[in-house]
Structure formats: C-alpha cells, structure tokens
The first five atom37 places (N, CA, C, CB, O) and aatype in JSON, in Angstrom:
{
  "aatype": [20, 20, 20, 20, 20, 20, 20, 20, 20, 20, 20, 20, 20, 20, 20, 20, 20, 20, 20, 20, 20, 20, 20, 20, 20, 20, 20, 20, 20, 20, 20, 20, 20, 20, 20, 20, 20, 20, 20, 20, 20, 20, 20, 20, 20, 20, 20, 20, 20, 20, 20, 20, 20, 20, 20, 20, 20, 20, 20, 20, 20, 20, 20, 20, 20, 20, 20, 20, 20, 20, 20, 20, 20, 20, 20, 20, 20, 20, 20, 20, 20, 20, 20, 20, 20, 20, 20, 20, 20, 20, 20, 20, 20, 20, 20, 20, 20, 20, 20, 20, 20, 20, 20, 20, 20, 20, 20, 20, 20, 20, 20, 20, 20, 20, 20, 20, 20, 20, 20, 20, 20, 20, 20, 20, 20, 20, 20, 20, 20, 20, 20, 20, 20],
  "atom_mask": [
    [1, 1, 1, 1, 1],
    [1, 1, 1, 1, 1],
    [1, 1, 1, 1, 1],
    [1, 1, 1, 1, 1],
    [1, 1, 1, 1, 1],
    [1, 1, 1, 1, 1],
    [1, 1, 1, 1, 1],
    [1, 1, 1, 1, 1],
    [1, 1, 1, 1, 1],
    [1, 1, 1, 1, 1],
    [1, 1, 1, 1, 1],
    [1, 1, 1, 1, 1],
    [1, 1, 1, 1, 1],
    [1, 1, 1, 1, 1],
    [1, 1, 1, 1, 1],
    [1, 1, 1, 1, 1],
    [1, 1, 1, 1, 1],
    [1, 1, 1, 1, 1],
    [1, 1, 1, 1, 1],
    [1, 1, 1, 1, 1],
    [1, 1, 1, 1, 1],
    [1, 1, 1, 1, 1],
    [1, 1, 1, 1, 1],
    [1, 1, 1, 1, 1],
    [1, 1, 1, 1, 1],
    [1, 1, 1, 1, 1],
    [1, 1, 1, 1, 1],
    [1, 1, 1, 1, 1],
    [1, 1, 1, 1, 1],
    [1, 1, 1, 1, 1],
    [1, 1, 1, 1, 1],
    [1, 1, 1, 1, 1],
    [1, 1, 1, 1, 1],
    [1, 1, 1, 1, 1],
    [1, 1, 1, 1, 1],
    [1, 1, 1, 1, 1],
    [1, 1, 1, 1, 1],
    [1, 1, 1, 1, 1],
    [1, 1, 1, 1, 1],
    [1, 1, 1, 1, 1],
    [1, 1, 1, 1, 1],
    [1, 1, 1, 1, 1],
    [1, 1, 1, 1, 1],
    [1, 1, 1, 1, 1],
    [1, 1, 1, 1, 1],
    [1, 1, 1, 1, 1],
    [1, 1, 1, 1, 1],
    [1, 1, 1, 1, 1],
    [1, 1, 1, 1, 1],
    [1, 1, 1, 1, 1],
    [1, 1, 1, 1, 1],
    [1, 1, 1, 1, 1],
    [1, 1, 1, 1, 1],
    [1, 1, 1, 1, 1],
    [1, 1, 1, 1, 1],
    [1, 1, 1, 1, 1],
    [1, 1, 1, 1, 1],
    [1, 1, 1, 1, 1],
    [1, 1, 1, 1, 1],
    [1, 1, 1, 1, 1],
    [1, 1, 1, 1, 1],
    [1, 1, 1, 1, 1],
    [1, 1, 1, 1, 1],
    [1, 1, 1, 1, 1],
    [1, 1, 1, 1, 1],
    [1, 1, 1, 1, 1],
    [1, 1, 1, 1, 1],
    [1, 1, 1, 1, 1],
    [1, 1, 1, 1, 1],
    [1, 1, 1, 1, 1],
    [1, 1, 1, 1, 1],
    [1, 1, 1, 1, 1],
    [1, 1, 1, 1, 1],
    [1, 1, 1, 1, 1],
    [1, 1, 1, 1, 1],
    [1, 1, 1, 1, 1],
    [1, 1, 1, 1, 1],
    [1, 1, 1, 1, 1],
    [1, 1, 1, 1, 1],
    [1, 1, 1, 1, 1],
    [1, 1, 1, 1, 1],
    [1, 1, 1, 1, 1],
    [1, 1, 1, 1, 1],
    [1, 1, 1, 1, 1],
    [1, 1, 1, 1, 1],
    [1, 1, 1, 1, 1],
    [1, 1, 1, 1, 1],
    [1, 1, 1, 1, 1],
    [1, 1, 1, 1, 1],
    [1, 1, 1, 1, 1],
    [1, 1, 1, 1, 1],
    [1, 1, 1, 1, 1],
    [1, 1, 1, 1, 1],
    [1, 1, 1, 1, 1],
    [1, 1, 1, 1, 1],
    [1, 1, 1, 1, 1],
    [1, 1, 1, 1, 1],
    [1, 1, 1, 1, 1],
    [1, 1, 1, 1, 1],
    [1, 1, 1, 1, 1],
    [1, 1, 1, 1, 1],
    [1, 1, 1, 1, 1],
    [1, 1, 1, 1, 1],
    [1, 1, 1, 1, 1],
    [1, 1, 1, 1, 1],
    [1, 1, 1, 1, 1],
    [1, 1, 1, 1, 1],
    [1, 1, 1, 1, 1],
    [1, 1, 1, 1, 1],
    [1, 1, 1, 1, 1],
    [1, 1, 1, 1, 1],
    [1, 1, 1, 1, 1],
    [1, 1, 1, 1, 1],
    [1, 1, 1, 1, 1],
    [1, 1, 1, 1, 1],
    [1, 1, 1, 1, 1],
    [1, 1, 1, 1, 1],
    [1, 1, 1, 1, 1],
    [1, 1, 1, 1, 1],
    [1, 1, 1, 1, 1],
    [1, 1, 1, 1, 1],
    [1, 1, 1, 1, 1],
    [1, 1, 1, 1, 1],
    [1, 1, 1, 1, 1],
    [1, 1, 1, 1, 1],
    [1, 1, 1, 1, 1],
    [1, 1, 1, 1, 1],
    [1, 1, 1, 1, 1],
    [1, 1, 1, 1, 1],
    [1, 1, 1, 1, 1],
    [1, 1, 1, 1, 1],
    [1, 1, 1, 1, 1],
    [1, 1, 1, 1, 1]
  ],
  "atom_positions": [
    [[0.16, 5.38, -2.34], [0.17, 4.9, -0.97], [-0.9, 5.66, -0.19], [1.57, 5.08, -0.31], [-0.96, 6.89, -0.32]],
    [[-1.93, 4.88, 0.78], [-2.44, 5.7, 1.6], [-2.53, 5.07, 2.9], [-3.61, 6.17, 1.13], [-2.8, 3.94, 3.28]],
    [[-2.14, 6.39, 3.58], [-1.84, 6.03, 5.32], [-3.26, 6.38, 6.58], [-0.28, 7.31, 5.87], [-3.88, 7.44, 6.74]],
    [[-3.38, 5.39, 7.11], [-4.19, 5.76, 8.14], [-4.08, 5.76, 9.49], [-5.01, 5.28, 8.03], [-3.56, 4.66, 9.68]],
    [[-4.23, 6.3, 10.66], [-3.92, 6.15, 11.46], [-5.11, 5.39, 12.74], [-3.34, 7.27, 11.47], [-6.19, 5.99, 12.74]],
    [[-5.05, 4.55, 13.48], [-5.84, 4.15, 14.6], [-4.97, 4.44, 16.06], [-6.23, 2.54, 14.38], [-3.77, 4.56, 16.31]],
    [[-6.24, 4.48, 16.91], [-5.51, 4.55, 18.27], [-5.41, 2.78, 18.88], [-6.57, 5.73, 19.47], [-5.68, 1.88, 18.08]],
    [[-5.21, 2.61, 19.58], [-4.69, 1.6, 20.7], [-4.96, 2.06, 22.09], [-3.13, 1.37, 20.62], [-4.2, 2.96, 22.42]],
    [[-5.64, 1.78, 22.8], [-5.14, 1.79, 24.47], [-5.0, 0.75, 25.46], [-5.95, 2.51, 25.19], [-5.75, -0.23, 25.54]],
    [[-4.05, 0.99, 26.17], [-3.09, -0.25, 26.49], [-4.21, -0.23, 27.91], [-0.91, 0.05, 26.72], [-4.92, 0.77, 28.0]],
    [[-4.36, -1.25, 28.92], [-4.57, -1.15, 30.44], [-3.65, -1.77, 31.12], [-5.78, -1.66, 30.91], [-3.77, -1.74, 32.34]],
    [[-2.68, -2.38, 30.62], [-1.54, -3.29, 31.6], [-0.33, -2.69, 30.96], [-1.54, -5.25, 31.46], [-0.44, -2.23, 29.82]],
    [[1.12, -2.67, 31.74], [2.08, -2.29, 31.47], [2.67, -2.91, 30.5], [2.62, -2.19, 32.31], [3.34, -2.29, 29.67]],
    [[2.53, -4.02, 30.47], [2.86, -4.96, 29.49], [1.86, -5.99, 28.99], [3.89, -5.59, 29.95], [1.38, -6.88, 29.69]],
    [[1.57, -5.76, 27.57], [0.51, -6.31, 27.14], [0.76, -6.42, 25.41], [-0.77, -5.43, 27.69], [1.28, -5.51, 24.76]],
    [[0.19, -8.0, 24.72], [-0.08, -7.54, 23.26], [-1.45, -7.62, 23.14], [0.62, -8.38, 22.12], [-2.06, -8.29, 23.96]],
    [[-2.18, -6.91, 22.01], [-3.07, -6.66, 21.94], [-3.3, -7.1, 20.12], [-3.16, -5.35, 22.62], [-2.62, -6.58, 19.24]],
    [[-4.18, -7.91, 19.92], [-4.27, -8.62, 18.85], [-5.54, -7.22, 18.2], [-4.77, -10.54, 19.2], [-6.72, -7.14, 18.54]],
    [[-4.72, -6.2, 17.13], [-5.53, -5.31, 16.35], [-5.37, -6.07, 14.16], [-4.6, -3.3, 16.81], [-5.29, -5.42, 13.12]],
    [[-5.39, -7.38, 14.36], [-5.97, -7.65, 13.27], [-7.01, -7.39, 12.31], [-6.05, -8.3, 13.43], [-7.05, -7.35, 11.08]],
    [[-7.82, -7.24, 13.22], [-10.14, -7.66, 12.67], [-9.64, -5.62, 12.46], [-12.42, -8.56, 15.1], [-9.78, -5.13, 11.34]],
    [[-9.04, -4.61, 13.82], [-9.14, -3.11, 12.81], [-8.34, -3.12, 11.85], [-8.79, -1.73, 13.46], [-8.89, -2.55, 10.91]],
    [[-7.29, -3.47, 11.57], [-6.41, -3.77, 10.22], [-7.29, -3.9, 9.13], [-5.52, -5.11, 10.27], [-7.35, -3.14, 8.16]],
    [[-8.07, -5.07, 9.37], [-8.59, -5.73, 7.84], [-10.01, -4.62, 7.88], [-9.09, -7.97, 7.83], [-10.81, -4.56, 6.95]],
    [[-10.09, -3.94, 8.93], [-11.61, -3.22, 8.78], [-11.24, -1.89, 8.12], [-12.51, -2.91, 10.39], [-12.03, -1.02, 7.77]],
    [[-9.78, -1.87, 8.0], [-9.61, -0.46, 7.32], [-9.26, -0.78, 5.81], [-8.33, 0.51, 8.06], [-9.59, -0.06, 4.87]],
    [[-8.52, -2.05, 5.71], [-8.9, -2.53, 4.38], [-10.33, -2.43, 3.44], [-8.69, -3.76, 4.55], [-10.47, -2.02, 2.29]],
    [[-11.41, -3.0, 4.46], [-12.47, -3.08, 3.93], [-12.65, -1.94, 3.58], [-13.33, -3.59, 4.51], [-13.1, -1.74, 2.46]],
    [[-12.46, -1.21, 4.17], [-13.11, 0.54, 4.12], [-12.43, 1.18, 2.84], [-12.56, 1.7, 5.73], [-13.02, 1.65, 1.87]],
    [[-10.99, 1.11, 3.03], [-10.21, 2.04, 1.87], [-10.58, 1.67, 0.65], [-8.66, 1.95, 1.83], [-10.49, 2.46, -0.3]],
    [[-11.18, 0.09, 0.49], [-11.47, -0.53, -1.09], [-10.09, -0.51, -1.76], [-12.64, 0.5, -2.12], [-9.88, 0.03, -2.84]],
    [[-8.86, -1.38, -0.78], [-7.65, -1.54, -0.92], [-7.61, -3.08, -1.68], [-6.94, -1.33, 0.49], [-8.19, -3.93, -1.01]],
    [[-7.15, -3.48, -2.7], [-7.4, -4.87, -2.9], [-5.86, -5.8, -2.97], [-8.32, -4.96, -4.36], [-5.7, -6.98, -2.65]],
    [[-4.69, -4.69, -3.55], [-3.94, -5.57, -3.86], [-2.57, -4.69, -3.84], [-4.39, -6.29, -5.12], [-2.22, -3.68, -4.46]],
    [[-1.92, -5.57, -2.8], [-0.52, -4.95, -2.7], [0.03, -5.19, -1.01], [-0.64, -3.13, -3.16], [-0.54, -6.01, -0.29]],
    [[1.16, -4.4, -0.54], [1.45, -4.61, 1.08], [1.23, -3.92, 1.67], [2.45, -4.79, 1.59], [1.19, -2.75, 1.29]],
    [[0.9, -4.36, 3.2], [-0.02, -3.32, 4.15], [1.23, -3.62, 5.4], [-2.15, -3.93, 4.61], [1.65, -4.6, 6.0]],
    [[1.5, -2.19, 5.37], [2.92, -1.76, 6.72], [1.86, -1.35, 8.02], [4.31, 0.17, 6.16], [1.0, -0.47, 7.95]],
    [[2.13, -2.16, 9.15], [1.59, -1.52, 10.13], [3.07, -1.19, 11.25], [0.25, -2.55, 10.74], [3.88, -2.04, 11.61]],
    [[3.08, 0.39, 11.64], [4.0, 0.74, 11.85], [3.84, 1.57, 13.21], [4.43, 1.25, 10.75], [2.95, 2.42, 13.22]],
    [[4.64, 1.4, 14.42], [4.37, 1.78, 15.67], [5.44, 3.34, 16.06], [4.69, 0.33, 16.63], [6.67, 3.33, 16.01]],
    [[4.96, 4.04, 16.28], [5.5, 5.17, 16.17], [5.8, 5.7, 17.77], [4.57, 6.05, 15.26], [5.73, 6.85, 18.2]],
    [[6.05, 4.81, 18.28], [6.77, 5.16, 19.63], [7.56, 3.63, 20.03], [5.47, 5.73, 20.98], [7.23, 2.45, 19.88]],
    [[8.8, 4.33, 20.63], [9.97, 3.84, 21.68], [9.94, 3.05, 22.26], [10.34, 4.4, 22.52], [10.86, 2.23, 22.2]],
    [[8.49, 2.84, 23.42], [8.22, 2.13, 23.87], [6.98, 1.36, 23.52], [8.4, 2.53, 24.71], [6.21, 1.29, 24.48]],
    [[6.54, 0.76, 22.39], [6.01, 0.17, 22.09], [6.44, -0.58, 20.57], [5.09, 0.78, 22.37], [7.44, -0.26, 19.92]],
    [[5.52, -1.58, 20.19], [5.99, -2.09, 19.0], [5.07, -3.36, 18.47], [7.47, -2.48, 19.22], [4.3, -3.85, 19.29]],
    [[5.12, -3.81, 17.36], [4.13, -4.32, 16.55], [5.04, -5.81, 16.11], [3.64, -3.12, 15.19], [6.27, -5.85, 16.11]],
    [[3.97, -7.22, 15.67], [4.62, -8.32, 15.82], [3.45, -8.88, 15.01], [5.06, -8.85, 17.32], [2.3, -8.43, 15.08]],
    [[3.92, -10.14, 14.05], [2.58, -11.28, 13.83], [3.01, -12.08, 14.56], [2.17, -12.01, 12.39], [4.21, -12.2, 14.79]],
    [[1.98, -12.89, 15.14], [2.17, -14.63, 15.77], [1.26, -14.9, 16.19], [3.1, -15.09, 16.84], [0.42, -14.16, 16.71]],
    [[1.24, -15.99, 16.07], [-0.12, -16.66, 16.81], [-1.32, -16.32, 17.48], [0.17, -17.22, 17.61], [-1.17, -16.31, 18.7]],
    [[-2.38, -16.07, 17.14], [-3.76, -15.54, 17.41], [-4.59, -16.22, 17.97], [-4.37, -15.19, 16.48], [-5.28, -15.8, 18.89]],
    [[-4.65, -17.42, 17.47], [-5.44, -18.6, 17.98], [-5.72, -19.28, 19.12], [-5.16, -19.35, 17.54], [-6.7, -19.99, 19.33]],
    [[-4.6, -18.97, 20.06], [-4.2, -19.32, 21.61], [-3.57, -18.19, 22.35], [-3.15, -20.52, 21.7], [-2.41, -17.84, 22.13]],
    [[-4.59, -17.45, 23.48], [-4.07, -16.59, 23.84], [-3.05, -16.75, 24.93], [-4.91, -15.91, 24.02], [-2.73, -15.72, 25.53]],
    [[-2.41, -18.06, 25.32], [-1.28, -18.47, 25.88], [-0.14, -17.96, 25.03], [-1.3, -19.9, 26.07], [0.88, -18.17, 25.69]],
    [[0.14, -17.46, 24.01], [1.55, -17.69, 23.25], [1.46, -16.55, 23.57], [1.93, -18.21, 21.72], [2.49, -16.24, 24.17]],
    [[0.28, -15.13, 23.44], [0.99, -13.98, 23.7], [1.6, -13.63, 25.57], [-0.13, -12.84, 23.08], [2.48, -12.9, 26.02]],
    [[0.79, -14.39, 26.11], [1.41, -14.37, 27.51], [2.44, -14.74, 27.42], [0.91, -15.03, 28.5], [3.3, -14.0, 27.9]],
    [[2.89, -15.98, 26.81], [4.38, -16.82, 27.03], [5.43, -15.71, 26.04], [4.32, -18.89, 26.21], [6.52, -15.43, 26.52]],
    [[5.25, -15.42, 25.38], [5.66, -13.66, 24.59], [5.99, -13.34, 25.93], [4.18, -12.36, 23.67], [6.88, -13.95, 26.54]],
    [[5.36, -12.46, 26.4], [5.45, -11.43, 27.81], [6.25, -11.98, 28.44], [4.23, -11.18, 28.77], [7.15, -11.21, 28.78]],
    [[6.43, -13.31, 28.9], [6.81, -14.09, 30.0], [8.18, -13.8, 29.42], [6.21, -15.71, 30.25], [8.75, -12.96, 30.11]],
    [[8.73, -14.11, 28.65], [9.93, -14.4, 28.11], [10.98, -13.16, 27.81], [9.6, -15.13, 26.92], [12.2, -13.04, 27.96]],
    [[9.82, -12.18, 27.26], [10.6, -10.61, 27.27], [10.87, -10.25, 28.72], [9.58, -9.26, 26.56], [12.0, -9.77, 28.82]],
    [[10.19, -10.31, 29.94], [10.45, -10.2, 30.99], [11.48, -10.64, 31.86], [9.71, -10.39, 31.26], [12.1, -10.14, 32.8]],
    [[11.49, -12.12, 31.05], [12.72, -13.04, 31.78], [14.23, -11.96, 31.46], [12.9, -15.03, 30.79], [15.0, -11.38, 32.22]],
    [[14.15, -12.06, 30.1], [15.27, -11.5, 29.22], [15.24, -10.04, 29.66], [15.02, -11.71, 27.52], [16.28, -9.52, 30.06]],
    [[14.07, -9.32, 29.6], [15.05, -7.87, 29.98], [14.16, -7.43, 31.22], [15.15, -6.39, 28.52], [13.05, -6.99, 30.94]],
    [[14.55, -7.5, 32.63], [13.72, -7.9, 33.94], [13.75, -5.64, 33.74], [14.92, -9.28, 35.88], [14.11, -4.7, 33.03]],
    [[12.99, -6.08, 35.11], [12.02, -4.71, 35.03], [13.54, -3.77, 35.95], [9.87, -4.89, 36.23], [13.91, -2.61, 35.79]],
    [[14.07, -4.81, 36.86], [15.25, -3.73, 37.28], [16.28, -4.69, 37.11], [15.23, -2.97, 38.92], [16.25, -5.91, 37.28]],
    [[17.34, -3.83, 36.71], [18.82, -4.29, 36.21], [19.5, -3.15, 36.29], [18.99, -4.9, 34.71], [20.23, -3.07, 35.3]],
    [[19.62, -2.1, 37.07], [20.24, -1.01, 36.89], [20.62, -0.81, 35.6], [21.19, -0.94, 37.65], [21.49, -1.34, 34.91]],
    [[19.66, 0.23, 35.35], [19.67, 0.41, 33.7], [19.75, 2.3, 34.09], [17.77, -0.44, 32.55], [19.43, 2.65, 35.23]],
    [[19.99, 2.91, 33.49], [20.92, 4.37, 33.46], [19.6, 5.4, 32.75], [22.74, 4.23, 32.16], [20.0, 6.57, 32.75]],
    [[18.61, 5.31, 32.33], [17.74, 6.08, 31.46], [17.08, 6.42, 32.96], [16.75, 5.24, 30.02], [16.71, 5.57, 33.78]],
    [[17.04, 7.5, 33.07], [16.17, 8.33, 34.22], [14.76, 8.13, 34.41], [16.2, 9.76, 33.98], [14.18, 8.32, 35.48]],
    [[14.07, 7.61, 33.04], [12.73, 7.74, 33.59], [12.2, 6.28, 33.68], [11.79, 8.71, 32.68], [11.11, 5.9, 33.24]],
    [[12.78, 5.82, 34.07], [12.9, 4.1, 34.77], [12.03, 2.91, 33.7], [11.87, 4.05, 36.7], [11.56, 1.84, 34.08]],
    [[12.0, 3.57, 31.99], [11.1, 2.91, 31.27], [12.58, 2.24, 30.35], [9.72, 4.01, 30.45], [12.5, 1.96, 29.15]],
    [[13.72, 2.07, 31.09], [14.66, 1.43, 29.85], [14.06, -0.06, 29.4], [16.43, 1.2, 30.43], [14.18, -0.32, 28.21]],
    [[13.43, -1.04, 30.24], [13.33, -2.29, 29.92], [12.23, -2.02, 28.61], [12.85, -3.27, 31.26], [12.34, -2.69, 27.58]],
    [[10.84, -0.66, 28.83], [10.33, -0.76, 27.63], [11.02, -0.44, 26.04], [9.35, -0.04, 27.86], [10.59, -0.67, 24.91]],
    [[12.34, 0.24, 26.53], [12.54, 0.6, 25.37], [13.4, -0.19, 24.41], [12.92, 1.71, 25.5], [13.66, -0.01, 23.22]],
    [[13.84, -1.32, 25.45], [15.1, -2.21, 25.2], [14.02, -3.4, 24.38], [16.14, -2.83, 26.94], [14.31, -3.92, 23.3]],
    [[12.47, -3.75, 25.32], [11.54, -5.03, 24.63], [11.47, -4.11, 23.37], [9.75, -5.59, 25.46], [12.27, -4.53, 22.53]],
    [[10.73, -2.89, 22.89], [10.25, -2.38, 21.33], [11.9, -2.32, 20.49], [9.29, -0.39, 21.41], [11.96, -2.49, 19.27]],
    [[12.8, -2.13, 21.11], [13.87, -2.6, 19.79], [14.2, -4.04, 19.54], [15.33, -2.0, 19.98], [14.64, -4.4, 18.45]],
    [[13.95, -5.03, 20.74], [14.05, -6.58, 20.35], [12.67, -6.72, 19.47], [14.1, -7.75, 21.87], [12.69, -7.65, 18.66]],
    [[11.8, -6.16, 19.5], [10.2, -6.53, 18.54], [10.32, -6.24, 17.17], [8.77, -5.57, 18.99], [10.35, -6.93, 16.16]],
    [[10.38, -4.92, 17.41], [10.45, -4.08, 16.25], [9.24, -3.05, 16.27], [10.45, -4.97, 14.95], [8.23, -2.98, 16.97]],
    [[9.78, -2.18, 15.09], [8.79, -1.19, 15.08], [7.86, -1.49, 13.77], [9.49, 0.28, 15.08], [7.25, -0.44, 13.55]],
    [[7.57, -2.26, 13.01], [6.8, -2.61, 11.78], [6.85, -3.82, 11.07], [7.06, -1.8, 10.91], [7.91, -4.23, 10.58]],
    [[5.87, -4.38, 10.99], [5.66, -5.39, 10.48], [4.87, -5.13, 8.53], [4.73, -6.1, 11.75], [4.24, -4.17, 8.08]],
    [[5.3, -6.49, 7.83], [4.67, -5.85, 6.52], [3.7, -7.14, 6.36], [5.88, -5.48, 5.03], [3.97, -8.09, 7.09]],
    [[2.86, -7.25, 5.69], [2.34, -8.2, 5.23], [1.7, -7.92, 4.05], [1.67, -8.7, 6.05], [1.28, -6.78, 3.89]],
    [[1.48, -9.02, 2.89], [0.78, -8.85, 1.98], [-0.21, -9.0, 1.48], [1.05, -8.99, 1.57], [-0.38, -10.22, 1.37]],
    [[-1.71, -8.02, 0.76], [-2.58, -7.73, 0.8], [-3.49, -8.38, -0.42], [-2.39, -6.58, 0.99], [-3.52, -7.5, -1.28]],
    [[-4.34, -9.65, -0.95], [-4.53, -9.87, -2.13], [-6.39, -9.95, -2.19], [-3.59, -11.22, -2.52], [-7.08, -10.5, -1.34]],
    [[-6.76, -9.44, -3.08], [-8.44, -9.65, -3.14], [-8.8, -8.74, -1.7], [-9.05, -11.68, -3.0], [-9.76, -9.13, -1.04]],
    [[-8.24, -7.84, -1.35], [-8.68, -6.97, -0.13], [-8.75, -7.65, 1.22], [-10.05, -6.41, -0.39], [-9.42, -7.3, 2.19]],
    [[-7.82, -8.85, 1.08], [-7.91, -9.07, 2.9], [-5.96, -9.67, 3.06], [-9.64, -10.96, 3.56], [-5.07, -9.99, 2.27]],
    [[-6.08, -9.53, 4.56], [-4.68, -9.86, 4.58], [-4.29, -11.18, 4.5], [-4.13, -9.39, 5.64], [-5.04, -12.07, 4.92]],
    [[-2.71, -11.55, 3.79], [-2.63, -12.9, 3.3], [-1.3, -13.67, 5.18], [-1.61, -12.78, 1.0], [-0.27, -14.31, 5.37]],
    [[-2.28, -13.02, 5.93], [-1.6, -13.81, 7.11], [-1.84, -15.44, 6.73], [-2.4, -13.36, 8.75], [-2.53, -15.92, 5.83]],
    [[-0.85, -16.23, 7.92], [-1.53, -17.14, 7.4], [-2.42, -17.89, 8.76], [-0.48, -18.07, 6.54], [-2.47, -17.31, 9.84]],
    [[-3.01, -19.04, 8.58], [-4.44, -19.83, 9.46], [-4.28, -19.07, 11.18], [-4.18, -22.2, 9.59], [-5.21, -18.57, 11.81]],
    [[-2.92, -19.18, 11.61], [-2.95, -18.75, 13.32], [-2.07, -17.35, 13.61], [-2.12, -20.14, 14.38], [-1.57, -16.78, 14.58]],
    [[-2.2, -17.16, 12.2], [-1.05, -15.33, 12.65], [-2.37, -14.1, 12.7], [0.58, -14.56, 10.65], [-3.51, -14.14, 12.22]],
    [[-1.8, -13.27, 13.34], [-2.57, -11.87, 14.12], [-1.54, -11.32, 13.93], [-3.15, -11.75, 15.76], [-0.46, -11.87, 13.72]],
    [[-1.86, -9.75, 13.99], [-0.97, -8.64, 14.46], [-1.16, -8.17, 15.47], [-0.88, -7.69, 13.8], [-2.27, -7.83, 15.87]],
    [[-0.05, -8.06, 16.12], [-0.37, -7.67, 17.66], [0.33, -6.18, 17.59], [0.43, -8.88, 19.01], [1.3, -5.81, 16.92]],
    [[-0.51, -5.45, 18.51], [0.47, -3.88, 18.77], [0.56, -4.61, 20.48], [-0.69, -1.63, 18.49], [-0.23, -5.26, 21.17]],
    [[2.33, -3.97, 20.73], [2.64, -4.39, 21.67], [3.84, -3.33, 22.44], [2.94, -5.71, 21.3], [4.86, -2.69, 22.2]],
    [[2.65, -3.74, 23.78], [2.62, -2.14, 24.61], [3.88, -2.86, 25.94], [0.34, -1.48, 25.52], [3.99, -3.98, 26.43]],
    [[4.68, -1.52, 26.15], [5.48, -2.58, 26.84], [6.06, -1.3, 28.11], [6.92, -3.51, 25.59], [6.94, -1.39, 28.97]],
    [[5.23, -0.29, 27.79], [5.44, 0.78, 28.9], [4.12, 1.66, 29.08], [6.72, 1.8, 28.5], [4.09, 2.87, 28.88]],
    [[2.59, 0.59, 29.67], [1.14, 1.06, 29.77], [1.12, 1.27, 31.45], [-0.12, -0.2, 29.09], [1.95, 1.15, 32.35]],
    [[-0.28, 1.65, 31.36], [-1.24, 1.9, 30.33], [-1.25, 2.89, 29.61], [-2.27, 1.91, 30.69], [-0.71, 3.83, 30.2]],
    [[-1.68, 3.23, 28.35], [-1.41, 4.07, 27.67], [-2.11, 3.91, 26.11], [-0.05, 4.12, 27.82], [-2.2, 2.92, 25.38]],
    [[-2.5, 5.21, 25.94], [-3.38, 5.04, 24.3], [-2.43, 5.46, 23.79], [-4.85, 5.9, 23.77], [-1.91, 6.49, 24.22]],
    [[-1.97, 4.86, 22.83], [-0.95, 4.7, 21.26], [-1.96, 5.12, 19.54], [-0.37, 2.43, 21.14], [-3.08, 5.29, 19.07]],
    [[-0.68, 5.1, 19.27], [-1.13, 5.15, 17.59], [-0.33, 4.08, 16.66], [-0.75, 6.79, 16.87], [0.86, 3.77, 16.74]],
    [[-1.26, 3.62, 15.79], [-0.55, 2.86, 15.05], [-0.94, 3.34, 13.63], [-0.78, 1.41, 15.38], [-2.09, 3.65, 13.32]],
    [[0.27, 3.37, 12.68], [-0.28, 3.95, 11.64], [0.11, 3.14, 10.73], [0.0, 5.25, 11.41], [1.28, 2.74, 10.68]],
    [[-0.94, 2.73, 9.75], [-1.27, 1.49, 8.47], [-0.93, 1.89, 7.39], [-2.72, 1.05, 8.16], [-1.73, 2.76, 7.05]],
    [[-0.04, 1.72, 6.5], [0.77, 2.38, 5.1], [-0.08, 1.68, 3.83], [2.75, 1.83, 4.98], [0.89, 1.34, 3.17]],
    [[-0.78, 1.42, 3.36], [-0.97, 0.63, 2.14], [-0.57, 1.36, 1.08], [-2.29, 0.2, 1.92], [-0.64, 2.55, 0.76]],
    [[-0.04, 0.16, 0.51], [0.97, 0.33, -0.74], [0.5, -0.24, -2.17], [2.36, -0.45, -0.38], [0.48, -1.47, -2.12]],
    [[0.27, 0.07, -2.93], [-0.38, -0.92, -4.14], [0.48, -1.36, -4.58], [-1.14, -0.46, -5.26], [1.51, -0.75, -4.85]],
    [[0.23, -2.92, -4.83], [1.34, -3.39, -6.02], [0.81, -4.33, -6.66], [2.74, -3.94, -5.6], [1.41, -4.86, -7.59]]
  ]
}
C-alpha cells in the first residue's frame, strides 16, 4: 500500500470541490496500475463523495439539499456552533473507494470525486491509500 497526502482549500463554507484530475495525477506519478484507490478525509467537518462531474448544478443541488436537511441553526448543543458541519460529514462520509485498472480510475462517464467542505474556508488534507490488487 502507498499513501499520499494532498491539501484542499476550501473559500466558501460550504462547498464540493471536484479533486479528480489530482487523484488521477498522483496515479500517474506513483506508476500505480492496478488495484483500489481509498480517498479518505481526515477531519469531522469535512468529507469526500463520487457524483456527477459533468454538470456543476448537481453539486450545488448537493449543497442545497444538505442545507435544507440539516439548516445552519436548529439549536444544536456543540459550543463551537459547527454542529450542522459535523452532522453533513457523517451523512457523506469520510471515504470513498474506487477501482484502479491500467493506471487510471475506473469511475464511470459523469462521476468525480468531490472533497467536501462543509465548515470553510479552510485548507484540508486528503489522504489517497493505493492498494494493489
């Protein structure tokens, strides 16, 4: 297995950010060809997703919808007034896997990986697991 790490920086509080093209550029680099590639978000308030790349309406309508569902105030009890981010990165998740063949990722025609920031602005890390198999 070898792990790499990239940064992210967010400029909106809530935002996804389509880091596909650095994904596959660290592929290119490692001379990774075959097996699954974990991209994994290592903070609370943030979190990682595939969907749709092709139309940057779906990641807004994303946003729109986490917002509806967990609104920015609801008297929520966590002191440092970031509960709604921490409540969107456990509905997301913290890692996505996908699988890796001939050295590029086997997304398919309109999927991206998005790192998705949900308590910015803020520079993050996302760290890439490749796994041979």
């Amino acid at each position: 297995m070898k792990s790499i790490t990239i940064e992210v920086s967010s400029r909106q509080k809530t935002e996804l950010i389509d880091i596909t093209s650095e994904v596959q550029q660290l592929l290119d680099g490692a001379g990774f060809d075959n097996g699954i590639c974990m991209v994994y978000v290592p903070h609370t308030t943030a979190a990682v997703t595939i969907n749709e790349s092709a139309d940057p309406a779906v990641a807004r309508d994303i946003i729109m919808v986490l917002n509806q569902v967990v609104p920015w105030k609801a008297g929520y009890q966590h002191m440092e007034d970031n509960s709604p981010a921490h409540v969107k990165a456990s509905l997301v998740g913290e890692s996505v896997n996908t699988a890796v063949a001939e050295g590029k990722l086997q997304l398919g025609t309109w999927q991206g990986i998005f790192f998705c920031e949900f308590d910015g602005p803020r520079r993050r890390r996302v760290r890439i697991h490749l796994i041979n198999g």
